[in-house]
ZAMARGU-4260 file (C-alpha; in steps of 0.2 Angstrom, whole numbers, plus 5000, padded with zeros to 4 digits):
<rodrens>
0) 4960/5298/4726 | 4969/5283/4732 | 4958/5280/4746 | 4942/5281/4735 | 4948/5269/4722
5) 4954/5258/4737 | 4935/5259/4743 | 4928/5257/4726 | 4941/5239/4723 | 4934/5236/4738
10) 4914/5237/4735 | 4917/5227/4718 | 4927/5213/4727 | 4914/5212/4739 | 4901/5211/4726
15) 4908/5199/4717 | 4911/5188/4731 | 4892/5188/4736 | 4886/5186/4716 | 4899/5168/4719
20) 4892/5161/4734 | 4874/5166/4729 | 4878/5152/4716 | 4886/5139/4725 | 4876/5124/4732
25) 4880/5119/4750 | 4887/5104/4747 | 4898/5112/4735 | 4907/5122/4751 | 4913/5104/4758
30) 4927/5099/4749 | 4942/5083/4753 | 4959/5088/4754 | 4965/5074/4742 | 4980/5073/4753
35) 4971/5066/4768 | 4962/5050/4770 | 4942/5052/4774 | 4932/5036/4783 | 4925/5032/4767
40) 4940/5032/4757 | 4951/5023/4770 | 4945/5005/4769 | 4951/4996/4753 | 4966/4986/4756
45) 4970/4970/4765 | 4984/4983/4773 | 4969/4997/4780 | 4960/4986/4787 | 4974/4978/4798
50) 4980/4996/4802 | 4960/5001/4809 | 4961/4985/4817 | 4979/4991/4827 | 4968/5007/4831
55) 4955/4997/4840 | 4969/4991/4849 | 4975/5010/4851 | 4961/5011/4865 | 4967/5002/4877
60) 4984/5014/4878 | 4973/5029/4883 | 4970/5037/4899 | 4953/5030/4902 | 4955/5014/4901
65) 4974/5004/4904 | 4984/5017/4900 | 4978/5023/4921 | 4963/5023/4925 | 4955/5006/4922
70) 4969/4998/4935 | 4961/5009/4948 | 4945/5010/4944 | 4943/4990/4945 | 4955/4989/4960
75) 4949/5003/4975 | 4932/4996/4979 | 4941/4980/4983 | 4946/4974/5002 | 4963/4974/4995
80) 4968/4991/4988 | 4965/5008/4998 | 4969/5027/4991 | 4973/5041/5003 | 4974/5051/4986
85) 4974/5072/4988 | 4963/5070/4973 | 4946/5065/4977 | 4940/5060/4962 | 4953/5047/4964
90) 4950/5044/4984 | 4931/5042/4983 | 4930/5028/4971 | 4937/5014/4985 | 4925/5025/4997
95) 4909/5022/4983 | 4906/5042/4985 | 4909/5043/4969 | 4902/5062/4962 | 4889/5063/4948
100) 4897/5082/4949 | 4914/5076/4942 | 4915/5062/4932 | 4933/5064/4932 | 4941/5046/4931
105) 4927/5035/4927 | 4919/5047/4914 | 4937/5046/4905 | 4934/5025/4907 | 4916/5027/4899
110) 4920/5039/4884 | 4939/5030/4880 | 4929/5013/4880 | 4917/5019/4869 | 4929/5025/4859
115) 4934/5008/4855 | 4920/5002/4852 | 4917/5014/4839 | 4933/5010/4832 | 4927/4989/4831
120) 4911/4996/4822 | 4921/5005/4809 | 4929/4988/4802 | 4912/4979/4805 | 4904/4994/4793
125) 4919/4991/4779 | 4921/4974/4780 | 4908/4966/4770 | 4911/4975/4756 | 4930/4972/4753
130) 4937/4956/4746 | 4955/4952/4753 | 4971/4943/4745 | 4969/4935/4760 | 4953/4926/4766
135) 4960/4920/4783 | 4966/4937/4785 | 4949/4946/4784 | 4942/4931/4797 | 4955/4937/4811
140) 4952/4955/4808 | 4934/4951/4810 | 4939/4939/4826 | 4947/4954/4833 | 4937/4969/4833
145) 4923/4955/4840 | 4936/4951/4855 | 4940/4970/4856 | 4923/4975/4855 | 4920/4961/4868
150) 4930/4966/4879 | 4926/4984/4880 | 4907/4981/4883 | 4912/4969/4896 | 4921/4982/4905
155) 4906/4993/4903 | 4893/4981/4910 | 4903/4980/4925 | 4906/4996/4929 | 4890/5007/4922
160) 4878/4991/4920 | 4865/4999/4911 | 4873/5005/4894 | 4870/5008/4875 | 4876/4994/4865
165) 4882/5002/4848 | 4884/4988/4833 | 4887/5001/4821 | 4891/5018/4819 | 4875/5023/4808
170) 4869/5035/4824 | 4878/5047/4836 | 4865/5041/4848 | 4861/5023/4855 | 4844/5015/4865
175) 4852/5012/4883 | 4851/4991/4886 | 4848/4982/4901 | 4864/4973/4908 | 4857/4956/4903
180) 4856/4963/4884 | 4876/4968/4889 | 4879/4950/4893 | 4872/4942/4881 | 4879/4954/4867
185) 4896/4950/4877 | 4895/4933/4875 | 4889/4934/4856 | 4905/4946/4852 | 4916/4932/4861
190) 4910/4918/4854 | 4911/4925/4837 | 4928/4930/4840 | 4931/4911/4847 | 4928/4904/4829
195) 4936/4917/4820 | 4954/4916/4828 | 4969/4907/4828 | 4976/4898/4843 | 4992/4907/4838
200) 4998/4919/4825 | 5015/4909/4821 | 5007/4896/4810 | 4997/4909/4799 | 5001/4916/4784
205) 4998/4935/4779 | 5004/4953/4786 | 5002/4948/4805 | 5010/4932/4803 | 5021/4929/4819
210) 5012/4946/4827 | 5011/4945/4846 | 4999/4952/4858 | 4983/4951/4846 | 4969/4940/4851
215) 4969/4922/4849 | 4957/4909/4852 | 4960/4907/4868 | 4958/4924/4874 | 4939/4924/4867
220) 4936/4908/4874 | 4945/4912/4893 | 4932/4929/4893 | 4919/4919/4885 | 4921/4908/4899
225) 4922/4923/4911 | 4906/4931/4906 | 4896/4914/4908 | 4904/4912/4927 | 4899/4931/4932
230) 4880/4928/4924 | 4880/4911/4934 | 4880/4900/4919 | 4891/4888/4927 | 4889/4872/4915
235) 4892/4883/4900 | 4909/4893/4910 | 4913/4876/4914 | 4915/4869/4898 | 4920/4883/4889
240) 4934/4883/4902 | 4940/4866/4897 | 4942/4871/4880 | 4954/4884/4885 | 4966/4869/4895
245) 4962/4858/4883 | 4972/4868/4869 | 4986/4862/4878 | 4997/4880/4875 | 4994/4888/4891
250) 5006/4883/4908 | 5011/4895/4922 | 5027/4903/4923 | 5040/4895/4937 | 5043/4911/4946
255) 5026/4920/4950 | 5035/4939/4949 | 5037/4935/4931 | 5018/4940/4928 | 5021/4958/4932
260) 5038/4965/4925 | 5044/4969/4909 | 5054/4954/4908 | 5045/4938/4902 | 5030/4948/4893
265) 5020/4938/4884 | 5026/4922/4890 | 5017/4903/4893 | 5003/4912/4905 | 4998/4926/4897
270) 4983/4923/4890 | 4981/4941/4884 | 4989/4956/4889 | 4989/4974/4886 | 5006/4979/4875
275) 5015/4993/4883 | 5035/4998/4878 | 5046/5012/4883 | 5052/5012/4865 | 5038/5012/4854
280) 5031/5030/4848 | 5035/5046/4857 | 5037/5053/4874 | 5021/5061/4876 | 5007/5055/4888
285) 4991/5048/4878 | 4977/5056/4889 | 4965/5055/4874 | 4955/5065/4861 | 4965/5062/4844
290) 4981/5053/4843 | 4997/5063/4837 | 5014/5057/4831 | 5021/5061/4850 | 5011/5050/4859
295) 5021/5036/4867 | 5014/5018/4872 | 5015/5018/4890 | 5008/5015/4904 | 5004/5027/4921
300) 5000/5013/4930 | 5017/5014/4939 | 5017/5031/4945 | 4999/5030/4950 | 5004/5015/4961
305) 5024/5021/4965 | 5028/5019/4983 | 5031/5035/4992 | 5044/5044/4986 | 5044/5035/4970
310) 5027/5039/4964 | 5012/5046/4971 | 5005/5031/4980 | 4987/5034/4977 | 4984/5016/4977
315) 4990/5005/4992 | 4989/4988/4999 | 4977/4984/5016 | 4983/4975/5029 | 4969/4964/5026
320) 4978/4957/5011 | 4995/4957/5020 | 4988/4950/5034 | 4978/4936/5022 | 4995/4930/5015
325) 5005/4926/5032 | 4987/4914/5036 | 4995/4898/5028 | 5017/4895/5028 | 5024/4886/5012
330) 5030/4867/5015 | 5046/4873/5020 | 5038/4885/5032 | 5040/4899/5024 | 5028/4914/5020
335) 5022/4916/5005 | 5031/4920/4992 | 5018/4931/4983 | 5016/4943/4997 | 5035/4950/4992
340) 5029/4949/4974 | 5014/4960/4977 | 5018/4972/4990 | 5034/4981/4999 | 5035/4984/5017
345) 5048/4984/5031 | 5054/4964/5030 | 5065/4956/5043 | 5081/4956/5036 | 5078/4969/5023
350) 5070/4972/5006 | 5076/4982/4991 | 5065/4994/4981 | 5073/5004/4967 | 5090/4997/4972
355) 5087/5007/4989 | 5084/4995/5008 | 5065/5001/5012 | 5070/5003/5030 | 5083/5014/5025
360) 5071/5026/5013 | 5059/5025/5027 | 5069/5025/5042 | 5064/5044/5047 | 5044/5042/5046
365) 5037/5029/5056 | 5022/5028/5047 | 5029/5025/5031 | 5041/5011/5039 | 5025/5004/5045
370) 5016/5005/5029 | 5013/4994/5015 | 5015/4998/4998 | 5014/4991/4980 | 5026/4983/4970
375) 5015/4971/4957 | 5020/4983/4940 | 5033/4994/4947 | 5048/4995/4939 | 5058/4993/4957
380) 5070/4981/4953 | 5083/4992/4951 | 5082/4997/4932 | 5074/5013/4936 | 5078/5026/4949
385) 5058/5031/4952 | 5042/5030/4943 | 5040/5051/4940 | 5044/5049/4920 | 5027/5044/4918
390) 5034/5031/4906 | 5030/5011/4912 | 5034/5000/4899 | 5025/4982/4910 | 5012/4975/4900
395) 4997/4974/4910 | 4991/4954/4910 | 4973/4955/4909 | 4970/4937/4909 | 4983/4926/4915
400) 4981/4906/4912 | 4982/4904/4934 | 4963/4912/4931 | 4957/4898/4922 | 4963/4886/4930
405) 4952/4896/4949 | 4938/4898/4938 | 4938/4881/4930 | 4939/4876/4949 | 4926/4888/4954
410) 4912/4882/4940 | 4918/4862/4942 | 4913/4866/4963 | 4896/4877/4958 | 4890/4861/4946
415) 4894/4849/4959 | 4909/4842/4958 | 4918/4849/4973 | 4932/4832/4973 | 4937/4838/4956
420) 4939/4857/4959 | 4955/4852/4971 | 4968/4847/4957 | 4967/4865/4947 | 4967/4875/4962
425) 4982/4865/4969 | 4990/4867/4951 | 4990/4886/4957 | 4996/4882/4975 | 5010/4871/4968
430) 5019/4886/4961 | 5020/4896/4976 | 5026/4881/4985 | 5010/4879/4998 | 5004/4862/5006
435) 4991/4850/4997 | 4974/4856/5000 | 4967/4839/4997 | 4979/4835/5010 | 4974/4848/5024
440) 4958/4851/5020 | 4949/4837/5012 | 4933/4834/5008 | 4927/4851/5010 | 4908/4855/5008
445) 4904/4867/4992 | 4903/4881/5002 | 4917/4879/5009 | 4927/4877/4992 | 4917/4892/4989
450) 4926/4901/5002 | 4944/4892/4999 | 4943/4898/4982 | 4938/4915/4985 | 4953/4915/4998
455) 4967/4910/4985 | 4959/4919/4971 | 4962/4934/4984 | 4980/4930/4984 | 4983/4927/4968
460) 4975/4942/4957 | 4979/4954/4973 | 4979/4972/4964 | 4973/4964/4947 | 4957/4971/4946
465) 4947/4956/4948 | 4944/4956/4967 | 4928/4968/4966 | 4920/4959/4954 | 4921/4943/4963
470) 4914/4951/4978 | 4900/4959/4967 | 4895/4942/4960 | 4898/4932/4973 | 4882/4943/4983
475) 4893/4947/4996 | 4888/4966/4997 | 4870/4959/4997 | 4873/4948/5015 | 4875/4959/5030
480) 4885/4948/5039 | 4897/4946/5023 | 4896/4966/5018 | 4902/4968/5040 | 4917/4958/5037
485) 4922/4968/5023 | 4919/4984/5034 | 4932/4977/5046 | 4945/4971/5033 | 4944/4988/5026
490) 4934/5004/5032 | 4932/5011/5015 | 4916/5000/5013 | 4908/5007/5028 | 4903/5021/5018
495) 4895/5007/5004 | 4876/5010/5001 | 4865/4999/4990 | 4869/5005/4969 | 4887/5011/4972
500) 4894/4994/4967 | 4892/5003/4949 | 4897/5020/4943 | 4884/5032/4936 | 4881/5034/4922
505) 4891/5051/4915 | 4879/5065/4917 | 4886/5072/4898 | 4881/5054/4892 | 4862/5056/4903
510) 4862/5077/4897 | 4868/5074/4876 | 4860/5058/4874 | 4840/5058/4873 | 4840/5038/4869
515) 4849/5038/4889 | 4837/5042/4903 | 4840/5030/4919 | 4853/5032/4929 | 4860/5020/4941
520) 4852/5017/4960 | 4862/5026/4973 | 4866/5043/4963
</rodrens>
């Protein structure tokens, strides 16, 4: 008797339940939780805006982009960096056998990128409709998310070329552009971004008064400048250039090593860098997806990078570059000093590296004695005992005020005044103690301040990620003779072929995207 009554509840439950939902609309079924914040219901405040501003920012401490895989990604292909990574997708990038099969590593890049840029549309979407307490406020939000979105395009023009150009987040889907659309939509973010911000955020009033690390004016005006020098827009990067040491706030640190530990962040030559810090947020690793409260803000970039036995060394140095720095001695006859900034190796007369003598970690394998490797962003100097916590707090200097000054040189010798490019590159030289150049070379031809500058711009930004895309632009890869000297500098780019100066485009973008059909030459 139980059971049946049990059976009959049942059935008139059931009934019940079918008569509701019969009635209900489908719009009906979705309902807020009132206790969580929806995209639409976000964006009201002064205070939200500048919070979904921060997250833009969020981007750039994922796995995909500088948290780990933007360093390597821009630094392999070069003549200066080598990987004899067990993980292939890691190996095959500075060998250009990148696989359409795994986009491990530069799919990460494309979809954390992306990610930004959505994040850049959503204050772009809001903004207009808000009025702020404080109207210089809602200019530098605005001056930021164009910077930020700037920047992320910029780095997907270079690496995928051909790529959508979102502007809003009214689609899931964008038309893939040409890479001149990329530019030129590059150059509209940054100059945008140029008139919105301030030269610095300790004169402002508001809720980011005294903030550091966001983007100032002169960050929008250095990549504007950058983006008219790679499109070979020399008057306009030229001039744009100028503005930037004509602000009068940027000068190069004394000691060069400054520029890559955690000491001295943010300091007189950072034009902008990527904030990283071992004590902001959690301990957890941010590969991606959606953030939690355990996510920490640091960087990977040091146990990518470690030396043996204190990382896993899947980037190193070639001799080329080691080789590169002992061509010109110091006034006093000395090597370079970068070479120890950049790079460890067996020294006469010793060199420490985690408080340990390299010859005495390395004394029992001769092929590691002999080796060379990395020391720019490693936290070597005795601080740490290894790099295998994951957990690097250097902020990553994207762009450093010593690169305005090459490519102020570089765009003064490309419109023709070779005489003046001497005194900005020398400015550079001075630092690190080496001879006059007007002095030992004088009156060099333009191409052969084209190659002077290539050679010091090789020394300084060594395992900076800028290498590659000099020899890109520069059409080195394009002149046999040019593309065989960088086969003997470095084997890796004797497996080059014509298209894999790019990456392909992710075959998830090519398969779930219909507005996205041509893929890269090579693949």
């Amino acid at each position: 008797m139980k059971n049946i009554l049990k059976y009959k509840l049942i059935g008139a439950l059931s009934l019940l339940l079918i008569t509701l939902f019969s009635c209900v609309k489908d719009e009906e079924l979705v309902q807020v939780d009132p206790n969580l914040d929806t995209e639409a219901s976000f964006w009201k405040t002064d205070e939200d805006f500048l919070k979904g501003t921060n997250a833009i920012y969020g981007s750039m401490h994922i796995d995909g982009t500088y948290m780990r895989s933007t360093p390597l990604l821009l630094d392999l292909k070069s003549d200066g960096a080598r990987s004899n990574s067990p993980w292939p997708a890691m190996a095959n990038v500075g060998r250009f056998n990148t696989s359409l099969a795994d986009d491990a590593i530069y799919g990460w890049a494309y979809r954390d990128f992306y990610q930004g840029v959505f994040r850049a549309n959503q204050v772009f979407d809001y903004i207009e409709g808000i009025d702020f307490e404080d109207s210089g406020l809602r200019n530098r939000i605005k001056g930021q998310a164009h910077f930020l979105r700037g920047l992320y395009f910029f780095h997907l023009v270079n690496f995928f070329k051909n790529v959508p150009l979102p502007l809003d987040n009214s689609s899931l889907v964008h038309e893939q552009k040409t890479e001149a659309e990329g530019w030129a939509q590059i150059k509209a973010d940054f100059e945008a971004a140029a008139d919105l911000l301030p030269v610095s955020y300790n004169n402002v009033s508001g809720l980011d008064a005294g903030d550091v690390g966001r983007a100032t004016k002169g960050a929008a005006l250095a990549y504007l400048g950058k983006a008219y020098l790679y499109t070979q827009d020399f008057p306009n990067a030229r001039d744009t250039f100028k503005k930037v040491i004509d602000l009068q706030v940027y000068s190069l640190v004394p000691n060069y090593r400054d520029n890559f530990t955690v000491d001295n962040e943010n300091n007189s030559e950072s034009i902008f860098e990527v904030q990283f810090s071992r004590d902001a947020g959690g301990v957890d690793l941010s590969w991606g997806s959606n953030p939690t409260a355990g996510w920490g803000q640091t960087s990977a970039r040091a146990i990518t990078y470690g030396p043996r036995a204190f990382g896993f060394t899947d980037v190193q140095p070639t001799f080329a570059l080691y080789n590169d720095f002992l061509i010109e001695k110091t006034v006093n006859d000395e090597v370079d000093p970068r070479l120890d900034a950049t790079m460890f190796y067996n020294k006469p007369g010793g060199m420490m590296l985690y408080g340990q003598d390299f010859a005495t970690v390395y004394g029992s394998n001769a092929n590691d004695l002999n080796d060379l490797f990395c020391r720019k962003y490693q936290n070597s100097d005795g601080g740490q005992p290894d790099e295998f916590d994951w957990r690097s707090g250097i902020n990553e200097r994207i762009m450093r005020y010593a690169d305005v000054l090459l490519m102020y040189a570089e765009a003064l010798n490309e419109t023709g005044a070779t005489d003046q490019a001497y005194a900005y590159i020398q400015e550079v030289r001075n630092r690190v103690n080496l001879p006059n150049l007007a002095v030992t070379k004088p009156s060099m031809s333009q191409q052969e301040m084209r190659d002077q500058i290539a050679h010091e711009r090789f020394l300084e930004f060594a395992l900076e990620g800028h290498r590659f895309n000099d020899i890109r632009r520069w059409g080195w890869l394009e002149d046999p003779t040019r593309l065989d000297w960088l086969k003997s500098r470095d084997p890796e780019f004797e497996t080059y072929s014509v298209g894999r100066e790019y990456f392909p485009i992710p075959q998830t973008e090519i398969d779930n995207n219909p507005l996205v059909n041509d893929q890269n030459g090579g693949y």
